[in-house]
C-alpha positions as CSV (number, residue, x, y, z in Angstrom):
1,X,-31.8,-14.2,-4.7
2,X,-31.9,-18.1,-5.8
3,X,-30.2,-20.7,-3.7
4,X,-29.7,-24.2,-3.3
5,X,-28.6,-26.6,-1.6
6,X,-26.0,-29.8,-2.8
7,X,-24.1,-31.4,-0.9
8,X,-24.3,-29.4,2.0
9,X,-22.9,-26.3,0.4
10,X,-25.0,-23.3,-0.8
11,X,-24.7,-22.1,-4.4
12,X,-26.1,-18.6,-5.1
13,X,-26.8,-17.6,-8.9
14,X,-26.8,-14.8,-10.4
15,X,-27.2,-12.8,-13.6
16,X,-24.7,-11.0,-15.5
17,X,-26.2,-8.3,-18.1
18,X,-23.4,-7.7,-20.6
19,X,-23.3,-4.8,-22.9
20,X,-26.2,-6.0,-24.8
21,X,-29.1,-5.6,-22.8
22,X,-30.7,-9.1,-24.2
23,X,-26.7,-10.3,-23.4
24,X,-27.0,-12.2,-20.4
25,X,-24.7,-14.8,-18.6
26,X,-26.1,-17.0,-15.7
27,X,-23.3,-17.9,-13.3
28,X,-23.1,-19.5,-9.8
29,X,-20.8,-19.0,-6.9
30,X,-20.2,-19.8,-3.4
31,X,-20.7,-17.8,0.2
32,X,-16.8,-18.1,0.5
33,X,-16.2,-16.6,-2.9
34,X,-15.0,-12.8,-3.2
35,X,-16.0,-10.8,-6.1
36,X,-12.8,-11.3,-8.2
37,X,-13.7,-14.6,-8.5
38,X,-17.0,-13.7,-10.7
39,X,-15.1,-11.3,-12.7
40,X,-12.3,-13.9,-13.3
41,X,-14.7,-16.3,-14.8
42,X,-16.7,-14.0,-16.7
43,X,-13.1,-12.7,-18.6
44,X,-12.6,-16.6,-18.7
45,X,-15.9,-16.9,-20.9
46,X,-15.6,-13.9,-23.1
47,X,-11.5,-14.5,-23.1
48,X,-10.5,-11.4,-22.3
49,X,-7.2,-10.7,-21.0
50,X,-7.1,-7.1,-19.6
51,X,-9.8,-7.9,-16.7
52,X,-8.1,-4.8,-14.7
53,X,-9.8,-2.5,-16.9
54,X,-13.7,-4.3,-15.7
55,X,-16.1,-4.3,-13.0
56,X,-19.2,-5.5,-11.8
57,X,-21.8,-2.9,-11.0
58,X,-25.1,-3.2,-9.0
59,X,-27.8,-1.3,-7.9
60,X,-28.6,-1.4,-4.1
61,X,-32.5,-0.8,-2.7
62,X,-32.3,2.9,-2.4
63,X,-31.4,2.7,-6.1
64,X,-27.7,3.7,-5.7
65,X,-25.1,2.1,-7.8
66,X,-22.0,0.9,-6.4
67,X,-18.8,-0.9,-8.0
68,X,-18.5,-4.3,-6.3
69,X,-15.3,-4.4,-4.4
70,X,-13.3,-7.2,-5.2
71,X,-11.6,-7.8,-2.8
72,X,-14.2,-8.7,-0.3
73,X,-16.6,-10.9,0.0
74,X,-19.6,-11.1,-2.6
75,X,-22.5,-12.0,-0.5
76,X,-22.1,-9.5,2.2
77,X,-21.8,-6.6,-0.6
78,X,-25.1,-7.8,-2.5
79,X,-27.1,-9.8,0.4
80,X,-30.3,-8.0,0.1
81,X,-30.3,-8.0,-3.8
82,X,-33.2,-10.3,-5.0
83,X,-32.6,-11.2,-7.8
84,X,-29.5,-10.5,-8.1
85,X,-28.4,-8.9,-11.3
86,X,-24.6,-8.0,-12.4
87,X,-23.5,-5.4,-15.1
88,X,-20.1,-6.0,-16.8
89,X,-18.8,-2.5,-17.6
90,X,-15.9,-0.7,-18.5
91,X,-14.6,0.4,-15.0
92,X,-11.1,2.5,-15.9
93,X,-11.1,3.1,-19.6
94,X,-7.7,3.2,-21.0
95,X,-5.9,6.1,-22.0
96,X,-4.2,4.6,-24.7
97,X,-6.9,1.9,-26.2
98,X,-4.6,1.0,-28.9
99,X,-3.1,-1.3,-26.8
100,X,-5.8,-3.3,-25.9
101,X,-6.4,-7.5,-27.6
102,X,-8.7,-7.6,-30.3
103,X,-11.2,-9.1,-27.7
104,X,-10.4,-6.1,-25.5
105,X,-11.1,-3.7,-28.6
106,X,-14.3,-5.1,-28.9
107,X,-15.5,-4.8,-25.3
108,X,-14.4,-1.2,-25.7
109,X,-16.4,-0.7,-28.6
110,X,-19.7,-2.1,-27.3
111,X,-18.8,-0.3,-24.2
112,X,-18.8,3.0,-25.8
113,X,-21.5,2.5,-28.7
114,X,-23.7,1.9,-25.5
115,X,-22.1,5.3,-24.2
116,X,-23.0,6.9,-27.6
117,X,-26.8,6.1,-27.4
118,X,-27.5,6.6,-23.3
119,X,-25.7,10.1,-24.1
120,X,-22.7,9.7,-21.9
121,X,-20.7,10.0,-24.5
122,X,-21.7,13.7,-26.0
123,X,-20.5,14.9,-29.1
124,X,-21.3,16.8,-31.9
125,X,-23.6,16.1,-34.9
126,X,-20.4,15.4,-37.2
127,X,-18.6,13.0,-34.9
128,X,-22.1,11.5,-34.3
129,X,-22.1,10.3,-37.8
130,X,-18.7,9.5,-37.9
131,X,-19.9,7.2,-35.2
132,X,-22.7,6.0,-36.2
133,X,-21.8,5.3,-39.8
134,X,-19.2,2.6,-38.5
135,X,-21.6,1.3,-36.0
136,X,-23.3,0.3,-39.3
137,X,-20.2,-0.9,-40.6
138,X,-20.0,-3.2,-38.1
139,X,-23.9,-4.0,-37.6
140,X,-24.3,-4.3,-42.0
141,X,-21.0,-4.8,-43.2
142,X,-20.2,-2.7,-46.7
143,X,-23.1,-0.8,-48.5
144,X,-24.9,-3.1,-51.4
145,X,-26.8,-0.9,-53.2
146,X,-29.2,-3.8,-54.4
147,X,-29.6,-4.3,-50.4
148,X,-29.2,-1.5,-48.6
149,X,-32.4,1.1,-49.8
150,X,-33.7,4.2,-49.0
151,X,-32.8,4.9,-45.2
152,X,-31.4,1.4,-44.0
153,X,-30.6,2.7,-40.9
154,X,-33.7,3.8,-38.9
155,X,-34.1,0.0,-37.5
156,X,-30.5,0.6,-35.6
157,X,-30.0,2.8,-32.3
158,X,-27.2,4.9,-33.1
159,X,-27.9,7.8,-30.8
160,X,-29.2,9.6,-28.9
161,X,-31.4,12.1,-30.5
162,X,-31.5,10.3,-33.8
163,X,-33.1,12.3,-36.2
164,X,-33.4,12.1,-40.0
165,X,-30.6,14.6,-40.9
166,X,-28.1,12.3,-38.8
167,X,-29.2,9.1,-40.6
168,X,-29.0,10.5,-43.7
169,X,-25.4,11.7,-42.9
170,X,-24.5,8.5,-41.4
171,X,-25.5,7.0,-44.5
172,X,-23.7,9.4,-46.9
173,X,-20.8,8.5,-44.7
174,X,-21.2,4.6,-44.8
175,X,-21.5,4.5,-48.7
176,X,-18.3,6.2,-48.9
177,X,-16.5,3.7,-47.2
178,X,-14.0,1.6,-48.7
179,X,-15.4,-2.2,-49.0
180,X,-13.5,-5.2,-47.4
181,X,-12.1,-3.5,-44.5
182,X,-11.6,-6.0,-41.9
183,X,-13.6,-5.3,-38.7
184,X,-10.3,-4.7,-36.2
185,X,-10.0,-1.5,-38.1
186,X,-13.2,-0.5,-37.8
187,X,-13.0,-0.9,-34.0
188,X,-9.9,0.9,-33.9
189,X,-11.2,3.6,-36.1
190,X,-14.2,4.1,-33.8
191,X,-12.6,3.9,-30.7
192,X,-9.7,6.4,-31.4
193,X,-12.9,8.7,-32.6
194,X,-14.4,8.5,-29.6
195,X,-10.9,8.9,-26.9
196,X,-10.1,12.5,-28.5
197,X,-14.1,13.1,-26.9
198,X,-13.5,15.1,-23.6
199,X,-16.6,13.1,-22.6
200,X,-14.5,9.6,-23.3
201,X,-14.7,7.3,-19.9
202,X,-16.9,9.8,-18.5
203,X,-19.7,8.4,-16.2
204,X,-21.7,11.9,-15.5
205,X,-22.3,12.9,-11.5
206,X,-25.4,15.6,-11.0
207,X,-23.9,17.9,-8.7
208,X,-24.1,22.0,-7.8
209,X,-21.4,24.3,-7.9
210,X,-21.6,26.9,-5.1
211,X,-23.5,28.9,-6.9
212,X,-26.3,26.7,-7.0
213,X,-26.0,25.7,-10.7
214,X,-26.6,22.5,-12.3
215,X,-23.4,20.4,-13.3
216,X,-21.7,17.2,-14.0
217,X,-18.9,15.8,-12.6
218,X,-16.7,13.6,-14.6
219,X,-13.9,11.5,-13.6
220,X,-11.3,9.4,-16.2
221,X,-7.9,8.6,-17.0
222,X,-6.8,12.5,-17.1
223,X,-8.4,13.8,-14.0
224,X,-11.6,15.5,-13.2
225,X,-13.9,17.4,-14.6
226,X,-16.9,19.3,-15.3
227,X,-19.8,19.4,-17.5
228,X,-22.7,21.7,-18.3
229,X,-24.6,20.9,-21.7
230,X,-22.4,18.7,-22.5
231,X,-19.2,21.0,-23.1
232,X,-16.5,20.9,-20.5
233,X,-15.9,23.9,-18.2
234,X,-13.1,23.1,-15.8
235,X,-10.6,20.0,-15.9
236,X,-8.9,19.5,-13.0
237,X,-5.4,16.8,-14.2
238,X,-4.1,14.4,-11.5
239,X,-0.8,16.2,-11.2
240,X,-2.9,19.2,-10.0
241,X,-5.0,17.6,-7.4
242,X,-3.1,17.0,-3.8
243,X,-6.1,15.4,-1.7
244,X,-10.0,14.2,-2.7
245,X,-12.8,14.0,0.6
246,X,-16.0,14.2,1.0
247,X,-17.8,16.1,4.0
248,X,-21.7,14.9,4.6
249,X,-23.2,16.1,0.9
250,X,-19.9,18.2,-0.6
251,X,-17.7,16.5,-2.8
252,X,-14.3,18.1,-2.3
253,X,-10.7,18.4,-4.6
254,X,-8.1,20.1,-3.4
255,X,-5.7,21.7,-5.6
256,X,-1.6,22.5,-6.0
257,X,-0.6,24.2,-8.9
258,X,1.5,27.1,-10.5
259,X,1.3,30.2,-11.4
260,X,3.7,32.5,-13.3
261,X,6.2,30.2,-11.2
262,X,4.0,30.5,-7.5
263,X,2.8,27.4,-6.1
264,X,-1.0,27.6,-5.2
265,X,-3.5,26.0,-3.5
266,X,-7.1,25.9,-3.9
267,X,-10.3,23.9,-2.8
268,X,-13.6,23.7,-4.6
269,X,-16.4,21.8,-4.0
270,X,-19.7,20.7,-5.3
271,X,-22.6,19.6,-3.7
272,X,-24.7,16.4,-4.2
273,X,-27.9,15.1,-4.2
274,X,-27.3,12.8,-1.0
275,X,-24.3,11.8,1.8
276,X,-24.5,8.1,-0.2
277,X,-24.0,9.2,-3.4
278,X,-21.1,11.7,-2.4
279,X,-19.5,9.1,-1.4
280,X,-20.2,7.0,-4.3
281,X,-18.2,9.9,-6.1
282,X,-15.3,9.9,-3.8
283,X,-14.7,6.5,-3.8
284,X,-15.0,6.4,-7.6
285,X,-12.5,10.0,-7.7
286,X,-9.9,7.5,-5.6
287,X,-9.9,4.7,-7.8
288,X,-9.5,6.6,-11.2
289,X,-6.7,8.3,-9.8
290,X,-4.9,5.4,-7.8
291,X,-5.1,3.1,-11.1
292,X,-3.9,5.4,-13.7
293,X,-0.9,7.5,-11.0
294,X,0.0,5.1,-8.8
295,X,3.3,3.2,-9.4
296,X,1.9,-0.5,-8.7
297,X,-0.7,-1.1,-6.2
298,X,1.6,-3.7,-4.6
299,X,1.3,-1.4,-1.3
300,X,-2.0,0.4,-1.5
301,X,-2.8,3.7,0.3
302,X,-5.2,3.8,2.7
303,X,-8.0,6.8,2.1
304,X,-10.3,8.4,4.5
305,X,-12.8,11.0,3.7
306,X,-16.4,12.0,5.4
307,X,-16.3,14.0,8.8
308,X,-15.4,12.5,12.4
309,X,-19.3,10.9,12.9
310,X,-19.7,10.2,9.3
311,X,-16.3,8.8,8.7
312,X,-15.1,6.2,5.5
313,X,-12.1,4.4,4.8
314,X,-11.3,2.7,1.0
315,X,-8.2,1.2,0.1
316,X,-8.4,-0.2,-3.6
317,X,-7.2,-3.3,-4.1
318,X,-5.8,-4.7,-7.9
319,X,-3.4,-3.3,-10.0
320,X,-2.3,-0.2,-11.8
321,X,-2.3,1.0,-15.4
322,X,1.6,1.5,-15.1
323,X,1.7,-2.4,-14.1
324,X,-0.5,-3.5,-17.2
325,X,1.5,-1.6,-19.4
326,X,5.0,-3.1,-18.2
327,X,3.6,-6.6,-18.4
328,X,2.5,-5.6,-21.6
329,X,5.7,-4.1,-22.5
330,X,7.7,-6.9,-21.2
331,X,5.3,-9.5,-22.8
332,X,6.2,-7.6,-26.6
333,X,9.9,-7.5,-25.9
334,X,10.2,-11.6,-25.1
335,X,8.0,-12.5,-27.7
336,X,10.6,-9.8,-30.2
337,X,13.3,-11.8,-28.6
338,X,12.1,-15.8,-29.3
339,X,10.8,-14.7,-33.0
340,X,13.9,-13.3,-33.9
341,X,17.2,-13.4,-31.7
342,X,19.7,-12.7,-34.0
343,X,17.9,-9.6,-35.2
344,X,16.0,-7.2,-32.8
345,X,12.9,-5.3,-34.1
346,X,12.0,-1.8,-33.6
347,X,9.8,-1.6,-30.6
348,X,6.9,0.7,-31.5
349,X,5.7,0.9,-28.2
350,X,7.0,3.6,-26.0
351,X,8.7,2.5,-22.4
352,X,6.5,2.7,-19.5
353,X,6.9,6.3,-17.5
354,X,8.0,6.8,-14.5
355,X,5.8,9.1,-13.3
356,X,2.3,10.5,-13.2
357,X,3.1,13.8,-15.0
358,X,4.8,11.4,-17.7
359,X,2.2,9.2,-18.0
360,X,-0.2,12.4,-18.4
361,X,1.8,13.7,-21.3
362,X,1.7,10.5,-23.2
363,X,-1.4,10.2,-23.1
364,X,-2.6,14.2,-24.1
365,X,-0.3,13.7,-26.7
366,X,-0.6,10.1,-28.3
367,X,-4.2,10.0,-30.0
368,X,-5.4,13.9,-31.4
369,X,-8.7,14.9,-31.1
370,X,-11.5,14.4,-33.9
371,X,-11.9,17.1,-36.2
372,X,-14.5,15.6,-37.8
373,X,-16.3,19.2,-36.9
374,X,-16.2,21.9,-34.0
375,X,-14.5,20.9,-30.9
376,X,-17.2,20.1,-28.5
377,X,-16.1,22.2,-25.0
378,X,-13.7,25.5,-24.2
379,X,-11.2,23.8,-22.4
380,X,-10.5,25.2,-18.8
381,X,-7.4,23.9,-17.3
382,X,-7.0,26.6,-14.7
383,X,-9.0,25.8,-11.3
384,X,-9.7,29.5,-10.8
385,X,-12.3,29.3,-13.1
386,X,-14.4,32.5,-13.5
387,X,-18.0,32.1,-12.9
388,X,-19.3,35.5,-14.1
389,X,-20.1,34.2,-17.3
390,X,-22.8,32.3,-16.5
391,X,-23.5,28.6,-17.4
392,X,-26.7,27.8,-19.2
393,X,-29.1,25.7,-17.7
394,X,-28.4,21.9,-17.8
395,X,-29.8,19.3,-20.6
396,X,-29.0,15.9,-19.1
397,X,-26.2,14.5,-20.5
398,X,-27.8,11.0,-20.0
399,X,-31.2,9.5,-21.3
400,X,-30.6,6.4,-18.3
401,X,-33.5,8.2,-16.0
402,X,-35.8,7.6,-19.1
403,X,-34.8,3.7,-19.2
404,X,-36.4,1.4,-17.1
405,X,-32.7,-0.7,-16.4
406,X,-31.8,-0.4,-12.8
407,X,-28.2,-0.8,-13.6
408,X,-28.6,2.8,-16.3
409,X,-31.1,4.1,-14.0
410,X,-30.4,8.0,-12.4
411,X,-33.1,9.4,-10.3
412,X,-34.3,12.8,-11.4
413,X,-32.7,15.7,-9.7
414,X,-34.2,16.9,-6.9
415,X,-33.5,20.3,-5.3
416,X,-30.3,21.5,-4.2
417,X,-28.9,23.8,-2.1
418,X,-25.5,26.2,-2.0
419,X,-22.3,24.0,-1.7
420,X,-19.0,24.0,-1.0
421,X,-16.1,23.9,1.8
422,X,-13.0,22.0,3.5
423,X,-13.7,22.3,7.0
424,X,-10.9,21.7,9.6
425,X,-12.1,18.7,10.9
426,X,-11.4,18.7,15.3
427,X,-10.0,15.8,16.3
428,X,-11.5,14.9,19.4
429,X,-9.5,12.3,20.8
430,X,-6.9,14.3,20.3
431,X,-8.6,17.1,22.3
432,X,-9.1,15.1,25.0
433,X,-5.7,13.4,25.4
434,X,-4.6,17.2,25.5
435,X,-7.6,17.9,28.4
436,X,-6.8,14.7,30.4
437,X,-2.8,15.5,30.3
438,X,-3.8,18.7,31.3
439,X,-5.9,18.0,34.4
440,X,-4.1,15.4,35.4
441,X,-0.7,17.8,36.1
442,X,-2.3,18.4,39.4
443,X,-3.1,15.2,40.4
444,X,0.6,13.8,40.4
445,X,0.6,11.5,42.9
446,X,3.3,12.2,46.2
447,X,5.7,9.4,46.2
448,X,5.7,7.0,49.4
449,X,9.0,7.9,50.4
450,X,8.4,11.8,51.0
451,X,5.3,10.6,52.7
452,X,7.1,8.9,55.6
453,X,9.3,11.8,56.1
454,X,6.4,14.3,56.9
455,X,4.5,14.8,59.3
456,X,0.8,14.5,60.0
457,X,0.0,18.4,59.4
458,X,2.7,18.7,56.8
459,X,0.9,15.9,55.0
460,X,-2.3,17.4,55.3
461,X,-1.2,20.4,54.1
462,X,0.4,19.2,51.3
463,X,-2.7,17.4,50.4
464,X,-4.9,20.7,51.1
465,X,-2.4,22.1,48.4
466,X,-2.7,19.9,45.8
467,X,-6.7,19.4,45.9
468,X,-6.7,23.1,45.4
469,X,-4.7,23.2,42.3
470,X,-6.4,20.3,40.9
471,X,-9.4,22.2,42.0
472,X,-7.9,26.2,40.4
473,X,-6.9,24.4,37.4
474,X,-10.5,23.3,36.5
475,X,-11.7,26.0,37.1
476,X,-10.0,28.3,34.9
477,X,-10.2,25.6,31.8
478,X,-13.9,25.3,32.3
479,X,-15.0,29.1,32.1
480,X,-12.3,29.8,29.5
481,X,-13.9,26.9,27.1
482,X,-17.5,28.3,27.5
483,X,-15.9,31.9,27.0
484,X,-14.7,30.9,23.7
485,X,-17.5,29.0,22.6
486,X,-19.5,31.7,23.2
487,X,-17.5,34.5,21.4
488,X,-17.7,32.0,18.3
489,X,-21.3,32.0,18.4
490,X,-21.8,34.8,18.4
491,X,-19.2,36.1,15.9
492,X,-20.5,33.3,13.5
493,X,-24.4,34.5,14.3
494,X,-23.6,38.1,13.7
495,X,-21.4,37.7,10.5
496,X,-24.1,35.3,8.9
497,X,-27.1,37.8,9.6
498,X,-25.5,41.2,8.7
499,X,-25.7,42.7,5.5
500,X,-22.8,44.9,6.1
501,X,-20.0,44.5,2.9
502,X,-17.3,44.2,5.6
503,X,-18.2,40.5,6.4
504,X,-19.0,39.8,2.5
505,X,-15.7,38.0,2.1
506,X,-16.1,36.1,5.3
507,X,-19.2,34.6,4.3
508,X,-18.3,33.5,0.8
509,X,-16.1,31.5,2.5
510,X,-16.7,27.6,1.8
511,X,-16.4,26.9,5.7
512,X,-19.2,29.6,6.3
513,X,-21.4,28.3,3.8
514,X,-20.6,24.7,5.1
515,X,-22.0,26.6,8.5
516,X,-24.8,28.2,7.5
517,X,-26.5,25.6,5.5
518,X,-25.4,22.2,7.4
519,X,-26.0,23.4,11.0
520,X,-26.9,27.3,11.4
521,X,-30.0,27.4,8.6
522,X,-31.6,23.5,10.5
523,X,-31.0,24.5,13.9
524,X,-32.6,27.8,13.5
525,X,-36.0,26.3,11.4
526,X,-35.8,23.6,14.3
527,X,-35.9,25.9,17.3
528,X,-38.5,28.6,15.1
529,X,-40.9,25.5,14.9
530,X,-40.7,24.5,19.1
531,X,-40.9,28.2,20.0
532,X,-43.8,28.4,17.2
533,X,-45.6,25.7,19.0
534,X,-44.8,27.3,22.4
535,X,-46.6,30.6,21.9
């Protein structure tokens, strides 16, 4: 990291990598300064207006990404980053993108053309060339015969896997296109292309499902998913989730729904490649969901996740969706009113909900899907997903790990093991309020008064008395604790290494698996090796 020093304050500079990778803006700021105020002036720059819809993303030294937190200060998030380098991305993509400015459309677009060749946006070889063919539009402007010869197109990067099939659709499709169309309807043609995607907003999250099977994890505007070859499996809305955590490796989503009128709950989990970027996940699971469910983020809730030694607290900070789109809303209806107040227009932009499951709706609803060609995933809304099928072995959905850009960069997978649980986390304080209360009923100390009026063996006695019940008390607590320990050992030791079908239910259970693979399968490797060494 460059600094220097004027004045007798320090100026730190750093680079800003926009959605072009040659796109770079050089900017300066101040230790004082906290990370809004870089994305403030970099919307100031490009004049964009809906700057709650950015971030700024960095990778750290271990070669984790992370979403710098605005509301704190920037140097203490990026202090060991030399140089440091900035990428202005899309952090919440909006559910309805119609709404956005023109400079806001064309953010979007760059945003997902950039999606469409790194392979995070996945689709099929028809919506490809829909695509690609107005990526043209926009990079060559209407087909001219006398210009445009022969295949025109294999200079650009419009996918992918570009092939010479999909160029020659994408120019069958470009040729067709009707000449003098102005460029915001390109964009918006593009854009609503690419939100009826079930892979739209979707930044993909190697993970493994308990049974130990490759997958993605997906998190947008409409909840979370999950990916395999692309095609979505499960889909999990926000009215369906009740609580997001994260314990050491396991990503975790509990679930509320119904069933044929019956309220259920369910957990699933899904492991991933390390604590850090489990984490990463949650805290990016609790931002998509606060920005596009919460009310206003006027009073923000305050998350925990991670176990009692491994614990992590995130309260996002910044407005909501629901908060743009009343601005917005409001904004339309005063500038209706000064343009014409003796005659109101229609309003062609629906009121803001007033709830989550409203604001869901409106969105499944407003923009269709492509059907350019095949849909491009079975959709699974119901958690109970059934795994006998099988899932087919996983093609990354991503060609970053082939880039050498640190901010695109995913390390290759490495190997995995069975995940998922909720464990009932003790709380130990808690415990040992209850144990100190306890204890200390027999150490109640005998008010001066009654003292006085007793005499010397009396007192003595009294004393005598209460040592002994301070002394039964302990007594009975301590053996009882190592009595129950015990028996859970045990149980837990014989249920994990029997083969009898009786305890097969027990075992599938996420806690046991939590059990075996966290604690019981280390510990035993770790005491095998000493006692190896012994003999």
């Amino acid at each position: 990291m460059f600094k220097g020093r004027g004045e007798g304050n320090v100026v730190y500079k750093c680079s800003i990598r926009l959605f072009g990778d040659s796109e770079i803006l050089e900017l300066e700021f101040q230790p004082h300064h906290k990370g809004l105020f870089l994305l403030d002036l970099i919307c100031e720059q490009l004049d964009i207006q809906e700057k709650d819809y950015f971030g700024l993303r960095f990778v750290d030294l271990l070669k984790q990404r992370h979403w710098l937190d605005l509301s704190k200060s920037l140097i203490k998030q990026v202090k060991d980053l030399s140089p440091l380098v900035l990428s202005f991305r899309f952090h919440f993509y909006p559910a309805d993108p119609t709404r956005l400015s023109f400079n806001g459309k064309c953010m979007l677009f760059q945003q997902l053309k950039r999606d469409l060749i790194h392979g995070r946006l996945y689709c099929s070889a028809g919506e490809a060339a829909a695509l690609g063919a107005l990526i043209v539009q926009d990079e060559l402007g209407d087909y001219d015969r006398e210009i445009h010869q022969e295949n025109y197109v294999s200079n650009l990067k419009l996918a992918l896997r570009q092939n010479y099939e999909l160029e020659k659709k994408i120019i069958e499709l470009h040729r067709k296109r009707e000449p003098g169309q102005d460029i915001v309807a390109v964009y918006d043609e593009f854009i609503l292309i690419a939100r009826g995607l079930e892979t739209y907003g979707i930044d993909p999250h190697p993970v493994k499902d308990y049974r130990s099977t490759q997958l993605y994890v997906g998190i947008n505007f409409s909840g979370i998913s999950t990916f395999s070859v692309g095609k979505r499996i499960q889909h999990f809305r926000w009215p369906e989730i009740s609580k997001i955590n994260f314990e050491g490796r396991m990503f975790i989503v509990h679930l509320t729904y119904t069933v044929d009128r019956e309220v259920k709950k369910h957990t699933v989990g899904f492991k991933c490649p390390s604590g850090m970027t489990c984490r990463y996940v949650w805290r990016c699971a609790i931002e998509q969901m606060f920005f596009f469910t919460a009310p206003n983020g006027q009073n923000p809730q305050l998350y925990t996740g991670g176990s009692f030694f491994n614990h992590s607290k995130f309260r996002y900070m910044g407005r909501t969706e629901r908060e743009i789109l009343s601005e917005s809303l409001h904004s339309l209806k005063q500038s209706s009113a000064n343009s014409s107040p003796t005659k109101r227009k229609a309003n062609s932009v629906p009121a803001t909900p007033s709830s989550p499951q409203e604001m869901t709706d409106i969105r499944y609803s407003s923009l269709p899907r492509s059907n350019l060609s095949e849909p491009l995933g079975q959709f699974v809304d119901n958690p109970m997903w059934n795994h006998e099928n099988g899932i087919p072995a996983l093609e990354t959905v991503s060609e970053e790990n082939r880039r050498n850009n640190p901010d695109e960069n995913i390390e290759p997978l490495s190997d995995f093991y069975r995940e998922s649980y909720d464990p009932e986390i003790t709380n130990i304080d808690d415990l040992n309020m209850a144990q100190a209360t306890f204890i200390g009923d027999g150490m109640i100390p005998i008010q001066t008064t009654a003292i006085n009026n007793m005499t010397d063996s009396s007192l003595n006695a009294s004393l005598k008395s209460k040592s002994l019940k301070k002394f039964s008390l302990i007594n009975a607590f301590i053996p009882s604790f190592i009595f129950v320990i015990l028996a859970m050992s045990i149980s837990a030791i014989f249920i994990l290494e029997t083969d009898s079908e009786f305890f097969a239910p027990i075992r599938n259970w996420p806690e046991m698996d939590s059990l075996r693979f966290q604690y019981y399968e280390p510990l035993k490797e770790f005491l095998a090796s000493k006692i190896g060494h012994i003999f």
